[in-house]
C-alpha positions as semicolon CSV with decimal commas, in nm:
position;residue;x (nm);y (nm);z (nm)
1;X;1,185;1,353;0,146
2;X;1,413;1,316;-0,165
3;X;1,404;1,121;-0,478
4;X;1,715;0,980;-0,634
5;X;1,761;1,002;-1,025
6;X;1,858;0,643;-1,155
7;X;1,937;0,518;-1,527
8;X;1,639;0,323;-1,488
9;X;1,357;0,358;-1,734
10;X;1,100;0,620;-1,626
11;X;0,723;0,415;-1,555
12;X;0,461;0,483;-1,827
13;X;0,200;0,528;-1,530
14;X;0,229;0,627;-1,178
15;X;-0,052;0,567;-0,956
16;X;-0,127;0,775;-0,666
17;X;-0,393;0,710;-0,380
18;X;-0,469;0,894;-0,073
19;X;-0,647;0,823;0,235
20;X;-0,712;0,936;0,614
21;X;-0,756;0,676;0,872
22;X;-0,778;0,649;1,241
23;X;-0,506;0,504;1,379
24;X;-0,515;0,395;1,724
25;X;-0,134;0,412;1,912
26;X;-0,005;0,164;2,194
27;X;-0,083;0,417;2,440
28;X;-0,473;0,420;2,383
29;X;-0,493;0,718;2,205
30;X;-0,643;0,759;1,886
31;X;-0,481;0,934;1,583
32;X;-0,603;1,056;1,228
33;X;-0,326;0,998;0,979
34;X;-0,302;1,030;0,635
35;X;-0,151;0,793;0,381
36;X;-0,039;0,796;0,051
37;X;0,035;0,542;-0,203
38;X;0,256;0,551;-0,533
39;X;0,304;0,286;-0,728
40;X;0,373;0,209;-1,084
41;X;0,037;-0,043;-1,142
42;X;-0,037;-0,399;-1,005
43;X;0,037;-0,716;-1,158
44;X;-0,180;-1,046;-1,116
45;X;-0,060;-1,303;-0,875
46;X;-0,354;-1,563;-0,886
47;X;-0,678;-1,596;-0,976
48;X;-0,787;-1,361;-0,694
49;X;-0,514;-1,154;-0,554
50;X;-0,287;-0,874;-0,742
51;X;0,068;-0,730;-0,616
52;X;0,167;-0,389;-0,633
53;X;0,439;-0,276;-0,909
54;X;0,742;-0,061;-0,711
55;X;0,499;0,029;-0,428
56;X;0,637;0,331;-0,220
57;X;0,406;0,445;0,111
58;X;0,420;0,719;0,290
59;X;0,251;0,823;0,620
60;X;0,400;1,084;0,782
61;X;0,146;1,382;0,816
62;X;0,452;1,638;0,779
63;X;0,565;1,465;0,395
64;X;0,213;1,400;0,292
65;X;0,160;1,833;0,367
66;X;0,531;1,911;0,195
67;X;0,430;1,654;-0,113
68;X;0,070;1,813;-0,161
69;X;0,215;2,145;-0,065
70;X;-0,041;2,249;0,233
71;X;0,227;2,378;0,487
């Protein structure tokens, strides 16, 4: 994984969730995988939904173990 310096104006927040879920593959077999979530905050779209600000989601097991450093 790699991040990419831009000009762009660093965010003031930066959200981060993580999860483990079973995930079941096309070939029957079931699989725990772990997710994670960054995102800058949510903005409302209507009365009863909000969207994500600059989501970014990753789910590879391998990044998720580099990122929290568990190799």
């Amino acid at each position: 994984m790699s991040v990419e310096k831009t000009s762009g104006e660093c965010p003031k927040f930066l959200f981060i969730e993580a999860d483990e879920d079973h995930v079941i593959y096309q070939d029957g077999t079931s699989h725990y995988e772990k997710m994670v979530y960054i995102y800058e905050g949510y903005r409302q779209v209507d009365k009863s939904k909000r969207a994500l600000i600059s989501p970014h989601c990753i789910t590879q097991e391998v990044a998720v173990r580099k990122i929290f450093g568990i190799m």
